[in-house]
C-alpha positions as CSV (number, residue, x, y, z in Angstrom):
1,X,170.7,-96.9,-343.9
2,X,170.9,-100.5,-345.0
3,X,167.8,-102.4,-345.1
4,X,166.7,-105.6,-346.2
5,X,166.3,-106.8,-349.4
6,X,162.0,-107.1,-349.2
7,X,161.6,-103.3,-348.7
8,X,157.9,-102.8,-348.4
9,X,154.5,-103.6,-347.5
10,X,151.7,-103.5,-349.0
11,X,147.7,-103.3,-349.0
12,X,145.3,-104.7,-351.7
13,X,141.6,-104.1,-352.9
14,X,140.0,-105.7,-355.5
15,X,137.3,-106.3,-358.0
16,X,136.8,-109.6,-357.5
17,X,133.3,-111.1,-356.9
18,X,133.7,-115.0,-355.0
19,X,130.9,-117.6,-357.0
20,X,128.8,-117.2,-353.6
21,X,128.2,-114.1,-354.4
22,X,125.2,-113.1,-357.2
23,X,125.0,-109.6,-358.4
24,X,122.5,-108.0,-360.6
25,X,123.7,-107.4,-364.1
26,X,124.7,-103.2,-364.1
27,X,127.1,-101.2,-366.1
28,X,129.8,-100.4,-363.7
29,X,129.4,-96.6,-364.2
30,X,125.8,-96.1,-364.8
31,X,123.7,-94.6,-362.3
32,X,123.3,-95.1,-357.9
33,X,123.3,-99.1,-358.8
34,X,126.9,-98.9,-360.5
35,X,128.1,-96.6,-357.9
36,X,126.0,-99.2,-355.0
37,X,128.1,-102.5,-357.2
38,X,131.7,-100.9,-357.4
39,X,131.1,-100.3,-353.5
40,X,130.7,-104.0,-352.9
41,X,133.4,-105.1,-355.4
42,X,136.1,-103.1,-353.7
43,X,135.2,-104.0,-350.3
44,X,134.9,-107.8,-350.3
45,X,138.6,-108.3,-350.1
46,X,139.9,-104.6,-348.2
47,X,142.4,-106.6,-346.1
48,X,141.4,-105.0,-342.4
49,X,141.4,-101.8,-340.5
50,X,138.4,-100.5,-341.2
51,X,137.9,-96.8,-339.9
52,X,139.5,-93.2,-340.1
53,X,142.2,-92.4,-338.0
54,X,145.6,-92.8,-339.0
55,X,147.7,-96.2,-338.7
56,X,151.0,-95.6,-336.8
57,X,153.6,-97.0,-335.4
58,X,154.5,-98.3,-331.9
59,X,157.7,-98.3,-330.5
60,X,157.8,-102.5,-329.2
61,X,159.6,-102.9,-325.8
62,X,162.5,-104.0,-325.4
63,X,164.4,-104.3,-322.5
64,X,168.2,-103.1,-322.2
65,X,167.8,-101.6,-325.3
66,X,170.5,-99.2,-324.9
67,X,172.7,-101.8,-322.8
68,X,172.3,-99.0,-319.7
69,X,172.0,-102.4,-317.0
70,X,174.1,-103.2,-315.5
71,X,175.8,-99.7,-314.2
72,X,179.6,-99.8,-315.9
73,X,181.7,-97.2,-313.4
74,X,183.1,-94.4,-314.6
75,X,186.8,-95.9,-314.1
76,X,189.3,-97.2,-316.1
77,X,188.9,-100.1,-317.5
78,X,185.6,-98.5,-318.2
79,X,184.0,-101.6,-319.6
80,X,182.6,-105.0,-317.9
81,X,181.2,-108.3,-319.6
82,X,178.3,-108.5,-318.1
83,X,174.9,-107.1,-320.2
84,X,171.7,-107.4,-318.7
85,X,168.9,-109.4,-320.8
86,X,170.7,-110.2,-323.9
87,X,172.4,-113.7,-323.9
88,X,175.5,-114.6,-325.4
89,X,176.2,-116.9,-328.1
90,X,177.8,-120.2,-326.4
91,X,181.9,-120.7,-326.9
92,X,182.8,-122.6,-330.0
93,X,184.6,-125.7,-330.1
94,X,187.5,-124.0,-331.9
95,X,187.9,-121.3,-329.7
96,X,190.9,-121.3,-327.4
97,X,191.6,-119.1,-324.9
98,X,195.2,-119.3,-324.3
99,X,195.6,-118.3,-328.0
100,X,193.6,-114.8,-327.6
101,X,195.6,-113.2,-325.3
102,X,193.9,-115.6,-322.1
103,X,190.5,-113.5,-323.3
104,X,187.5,-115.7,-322.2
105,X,184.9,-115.8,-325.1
106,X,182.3,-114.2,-322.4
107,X,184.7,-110.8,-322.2
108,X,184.4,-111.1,-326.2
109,X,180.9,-108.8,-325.4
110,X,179.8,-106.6,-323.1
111,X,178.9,-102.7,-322.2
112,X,181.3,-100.0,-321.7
113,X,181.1,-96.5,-320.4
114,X,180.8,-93.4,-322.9
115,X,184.1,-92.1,-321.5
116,X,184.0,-88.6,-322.3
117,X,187.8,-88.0,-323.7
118,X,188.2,-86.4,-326.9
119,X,188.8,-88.9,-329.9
120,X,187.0,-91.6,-327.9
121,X,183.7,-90.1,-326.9
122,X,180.4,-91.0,-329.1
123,X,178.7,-88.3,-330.1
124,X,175.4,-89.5,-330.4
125,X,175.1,-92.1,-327.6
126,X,171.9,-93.2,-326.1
127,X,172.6,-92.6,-322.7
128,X,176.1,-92.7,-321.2
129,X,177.0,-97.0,-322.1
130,X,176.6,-98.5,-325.1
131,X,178.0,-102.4,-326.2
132,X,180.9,-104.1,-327.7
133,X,180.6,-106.9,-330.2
134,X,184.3,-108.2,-330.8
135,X,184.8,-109.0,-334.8
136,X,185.5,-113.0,-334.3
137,X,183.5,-115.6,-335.9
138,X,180.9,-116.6,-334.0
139,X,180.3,-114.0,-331.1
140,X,176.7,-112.6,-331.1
141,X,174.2,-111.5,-328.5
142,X,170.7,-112.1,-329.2
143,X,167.1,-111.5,-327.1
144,X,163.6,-113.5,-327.1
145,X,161.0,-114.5,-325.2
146,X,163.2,-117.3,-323.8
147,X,166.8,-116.4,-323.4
148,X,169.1,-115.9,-320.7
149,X,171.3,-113.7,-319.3
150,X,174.2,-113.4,-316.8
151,X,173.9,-115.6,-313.9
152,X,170.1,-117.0,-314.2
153,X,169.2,-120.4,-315.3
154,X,165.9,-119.5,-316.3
155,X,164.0,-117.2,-318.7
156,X,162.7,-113.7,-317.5
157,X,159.8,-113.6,-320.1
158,X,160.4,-109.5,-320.3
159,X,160.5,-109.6,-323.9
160,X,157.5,-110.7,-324.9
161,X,156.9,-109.1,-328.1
162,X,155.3,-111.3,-331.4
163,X,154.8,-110.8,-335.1
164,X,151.6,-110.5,-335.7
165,X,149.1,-110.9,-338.8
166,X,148.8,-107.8,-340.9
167,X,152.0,-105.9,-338.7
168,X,155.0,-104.7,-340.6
169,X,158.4,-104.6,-338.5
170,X,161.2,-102.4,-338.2
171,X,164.5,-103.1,-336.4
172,X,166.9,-100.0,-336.1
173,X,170.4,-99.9,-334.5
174,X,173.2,-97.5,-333.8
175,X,176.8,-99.1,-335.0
176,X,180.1,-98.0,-335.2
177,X,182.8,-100.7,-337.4
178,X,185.4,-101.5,-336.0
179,X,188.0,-99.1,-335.5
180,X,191.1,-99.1,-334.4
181,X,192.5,-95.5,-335.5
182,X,191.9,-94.3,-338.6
183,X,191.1,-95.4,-341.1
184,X,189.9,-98.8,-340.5
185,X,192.1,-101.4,-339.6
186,X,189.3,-104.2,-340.8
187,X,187.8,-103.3,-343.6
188,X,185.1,-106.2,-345.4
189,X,184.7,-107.3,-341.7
190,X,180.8,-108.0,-341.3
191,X,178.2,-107.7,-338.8
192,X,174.5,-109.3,-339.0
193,X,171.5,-108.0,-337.6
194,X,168.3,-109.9,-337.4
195,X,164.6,-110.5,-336.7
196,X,164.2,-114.3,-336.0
197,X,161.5,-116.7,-334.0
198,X,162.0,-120.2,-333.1
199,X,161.0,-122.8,-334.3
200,X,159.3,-126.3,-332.7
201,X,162.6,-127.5,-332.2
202,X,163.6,-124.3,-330.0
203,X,166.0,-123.6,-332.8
204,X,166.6,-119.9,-334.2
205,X,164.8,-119.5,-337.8
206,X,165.8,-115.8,-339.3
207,X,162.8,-113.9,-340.5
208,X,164.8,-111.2,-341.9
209,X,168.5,-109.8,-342.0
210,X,170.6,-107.1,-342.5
211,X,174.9,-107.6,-343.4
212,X,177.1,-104.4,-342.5
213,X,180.5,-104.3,-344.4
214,X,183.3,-102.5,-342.3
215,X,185.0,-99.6,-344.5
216,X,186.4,-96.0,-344.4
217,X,183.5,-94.8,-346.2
218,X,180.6,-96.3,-344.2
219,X,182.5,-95.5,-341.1
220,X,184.4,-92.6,-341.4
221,X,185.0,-92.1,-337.6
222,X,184.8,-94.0,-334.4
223,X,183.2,-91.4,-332.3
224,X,179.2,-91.1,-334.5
225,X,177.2,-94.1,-334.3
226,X,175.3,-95.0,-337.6
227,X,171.6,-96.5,-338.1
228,X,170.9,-99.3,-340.1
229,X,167.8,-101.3,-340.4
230,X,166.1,-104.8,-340.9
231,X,162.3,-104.8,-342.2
232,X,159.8,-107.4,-342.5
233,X,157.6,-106.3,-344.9
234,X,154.2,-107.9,-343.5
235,X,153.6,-111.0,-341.5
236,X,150.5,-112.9,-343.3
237,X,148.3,-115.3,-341.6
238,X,150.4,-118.5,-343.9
239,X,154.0,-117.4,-342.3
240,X,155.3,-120.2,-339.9
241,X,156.4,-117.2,-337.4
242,X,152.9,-115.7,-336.9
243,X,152.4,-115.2,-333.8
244,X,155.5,-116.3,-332.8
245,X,157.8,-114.6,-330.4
246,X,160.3,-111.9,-332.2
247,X,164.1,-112.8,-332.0
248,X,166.3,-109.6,-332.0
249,X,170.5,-111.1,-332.8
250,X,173.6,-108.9,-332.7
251,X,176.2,-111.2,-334.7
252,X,179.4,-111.1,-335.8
253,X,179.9,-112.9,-339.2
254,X,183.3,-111.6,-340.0
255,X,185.9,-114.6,-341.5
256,X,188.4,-115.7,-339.6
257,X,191.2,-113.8,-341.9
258,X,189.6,-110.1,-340.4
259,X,189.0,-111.3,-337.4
260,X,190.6,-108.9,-334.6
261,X,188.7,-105.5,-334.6
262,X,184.9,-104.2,-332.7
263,X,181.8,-102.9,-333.1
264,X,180.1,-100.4,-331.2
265,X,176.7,-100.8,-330.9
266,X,173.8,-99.2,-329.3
267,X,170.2,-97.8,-329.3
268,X,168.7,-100.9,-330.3
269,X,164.6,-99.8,-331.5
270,X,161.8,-101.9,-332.6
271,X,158.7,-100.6,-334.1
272,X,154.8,-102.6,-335.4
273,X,153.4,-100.7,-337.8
274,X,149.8,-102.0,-339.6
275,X,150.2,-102.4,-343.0
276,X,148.8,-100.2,-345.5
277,X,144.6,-100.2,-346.1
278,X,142.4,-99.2,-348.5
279,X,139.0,-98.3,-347.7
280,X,135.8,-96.4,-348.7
281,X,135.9,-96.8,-352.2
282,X,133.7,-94.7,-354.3
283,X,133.2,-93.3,-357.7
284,X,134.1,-89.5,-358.7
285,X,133.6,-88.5,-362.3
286,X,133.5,-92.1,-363.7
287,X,136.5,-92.5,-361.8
288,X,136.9,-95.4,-359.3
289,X,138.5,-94.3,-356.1
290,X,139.9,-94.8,-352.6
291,X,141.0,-93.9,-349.3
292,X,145.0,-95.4,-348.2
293,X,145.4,-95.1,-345.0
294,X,148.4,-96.1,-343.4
295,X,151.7,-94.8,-341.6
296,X,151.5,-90.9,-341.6
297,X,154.7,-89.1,-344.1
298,X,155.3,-92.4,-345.9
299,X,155.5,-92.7,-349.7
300,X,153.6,-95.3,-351.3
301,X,153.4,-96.6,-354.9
302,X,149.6,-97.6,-356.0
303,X,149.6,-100.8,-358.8
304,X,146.7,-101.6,-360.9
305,X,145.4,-105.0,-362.6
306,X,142.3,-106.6,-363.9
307,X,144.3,-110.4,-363.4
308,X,145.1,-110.7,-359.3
309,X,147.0,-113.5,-359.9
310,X,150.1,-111.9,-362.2
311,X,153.4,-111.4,-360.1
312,X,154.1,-108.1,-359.0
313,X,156.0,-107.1,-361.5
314,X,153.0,-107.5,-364.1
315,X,151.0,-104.9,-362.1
316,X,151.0,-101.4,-363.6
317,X,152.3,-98.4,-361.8
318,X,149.2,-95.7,-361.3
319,X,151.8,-93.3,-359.6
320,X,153.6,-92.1,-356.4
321,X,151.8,-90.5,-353.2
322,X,153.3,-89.3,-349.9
323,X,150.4,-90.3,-347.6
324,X,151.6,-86.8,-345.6
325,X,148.4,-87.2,-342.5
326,X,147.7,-90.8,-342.6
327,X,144.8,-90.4,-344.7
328,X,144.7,-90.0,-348.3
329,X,142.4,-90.4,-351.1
330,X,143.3,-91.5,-354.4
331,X,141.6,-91.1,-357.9
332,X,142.1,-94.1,-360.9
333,X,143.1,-92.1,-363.8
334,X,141.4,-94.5,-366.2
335,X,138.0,-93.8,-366.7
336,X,135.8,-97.0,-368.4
337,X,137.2,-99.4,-365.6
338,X,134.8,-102.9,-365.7
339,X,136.9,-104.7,-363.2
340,X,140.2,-103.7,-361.7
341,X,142.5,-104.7,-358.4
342,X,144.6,-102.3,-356.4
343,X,147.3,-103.0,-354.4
344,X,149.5,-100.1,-352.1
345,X,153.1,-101.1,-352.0
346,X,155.3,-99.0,-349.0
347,X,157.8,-97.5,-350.6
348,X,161.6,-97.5,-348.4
């Protein structure tokens, strides 16, 4: 699985008392009045989510998702242009039909029937259609709030889905490089996929991306569809596409040299998922403590540091932990702590 290159998310706490705030003078591990000052110190900056139950993640709708609409017969030529909800990129300036064998660029995509032949039938298909993408520059299909499709000169609205504050995002799809025979004909041919919003200007602004490089090794068959991924992270409150409407894009990026072969595509998922929290902190043996909850059978990597504003790479590692239920405590193995910040980073 291929993801991007910002590969987790993350939840802080911290020690850190803001000026309008006046505590009594205490030594951090003396006594109910230590135990009663750590407990304010960690929870002035617990980023959200307060509570016990476990944070999971939702499967986001999107519509033709598995490119089932519109109904492809079960006939030879067993494919057709048309795809219901996703819009197509527009015909380039360059692109000439007469020297493509007369193929318009709108039959350049489109959903095809699972033909059940041996040596031609997908394995692991979503359903009995899945979509073409043909490997030339330029040929995409992409879905948002406002797009397009088919016939209609006017937005449906049925994907409605935004990035929200404090939400991680996960976009998953089934592929197949294109292959004619084997092994590939096109190797170093490349597909994008994408998370994008738009901007004022209505133009498309890419959040996050994933590149898939044709070869015999990553696609070793024509007939098993592989996953791979694109992840934002976390969306914070300061990120221009906060509460903005989520782009999904299907693009070919191949250069003009490999042009001529496919890609299979298909299953197309998108899941929220709350980033990481830590909560209930709380002293155990003179050692502070806390609860992560987050996504249930994730790993996560917990970082220490008394300065919250060195990079991330200055933090130190306190250890590993497979946060197996959703809820898991964890123990500082330093005892002697005055002030200290936690942060939870997702690990992929």
């Amino acid at each position: 699985m291929i993801l991007s290159q910002s590969n987790h998310s993350e939840a802080r706490c911290s020690a850190s008392i803001p000026n309008s705030v006046h505590l009594p003078q205490a030594n951090l591990f003396n006594g109910s009045a230590a135990l009663r000052l750590f407990k304010v110190l960690m929870t002035l900056v617990v980023l959200s989510g307060a509570g016990t139950a476990p944070l999971r993640a939702a499967s986001l709708f999107l519509p033709n998702a598995s490119f089932e609409s519109p109904v492809v017969p079960p006939v030879s030529p067993y494919a057709g242009p048309d795809i219901d909800y996703w819009q197509k990129s527009p015909q380039p300036a360059w692109y000439e039909p007469t020297n493509n064998f007369d193929t318009p660029w709108e039959d350049l995509t489109g959903a095809f029937y699972n033909v059940p032949y041996p040596g031609t039938f997908i394995d692991n298909c979503d359903g009995s259609q899945a979509a073409f993408v043909f490997a030339v520059p330029d040929v995409a299909l992409f879905q948002d709030y406002n797009s397009i499709y088919g016939t209609n000169t006017a937005p449906s609205h049925a994907f409605n889905a935004t990035f929200n504050v404090n939400r991680a995002y996960n976009l998953t799809v089934g592929v197949i490089g294109g292959v004619y025979g084997y092994p590939p004909l096109y190797e170093g041919a490349t597909l994008q996929l994408s998370l994008y919003y738009r901007n004022a200007a209505s133009n498309m602004v890419t959040v996050a991306a994933t590149t898939i490089t044709n070869s015999a090794l990553l696609f070793p068959t024509n007939t098993h569809l592989v996953d791979f991924s694109v992840y934002v992270p976390g969306v914070r409150a300061t990120d221009p596409w906060a509460g903005q409407n989520i782009g999904v894009q299907i693009a070919s990026t191949v250069s003009t040299n490999l042009a001529g072969g496919y890609w299979d595509v298909d299953n197309v998922r998108l899941t929220e998922t709350p980033l990481p929290v830590l909560s209930d902190p709380r002293m155990t043996n003179r050692q502070p403590g806390f609860t992560l909850q987050g996504q249930p059978g994730l790993a996560y990597e917990i970082l220490a540091s008394t300065n919250l504003a060195l990079p991330i790479t200055n933090w130190t590692s306190l250890g590993t932990l497979t946060n197996v239920t959703g809820i898991t405590p964890f123990l500082d193995p330093v005892t002697g702590i005055s002030r200290r910040y936690y942060q939870a980073r997702q690990l992929q």
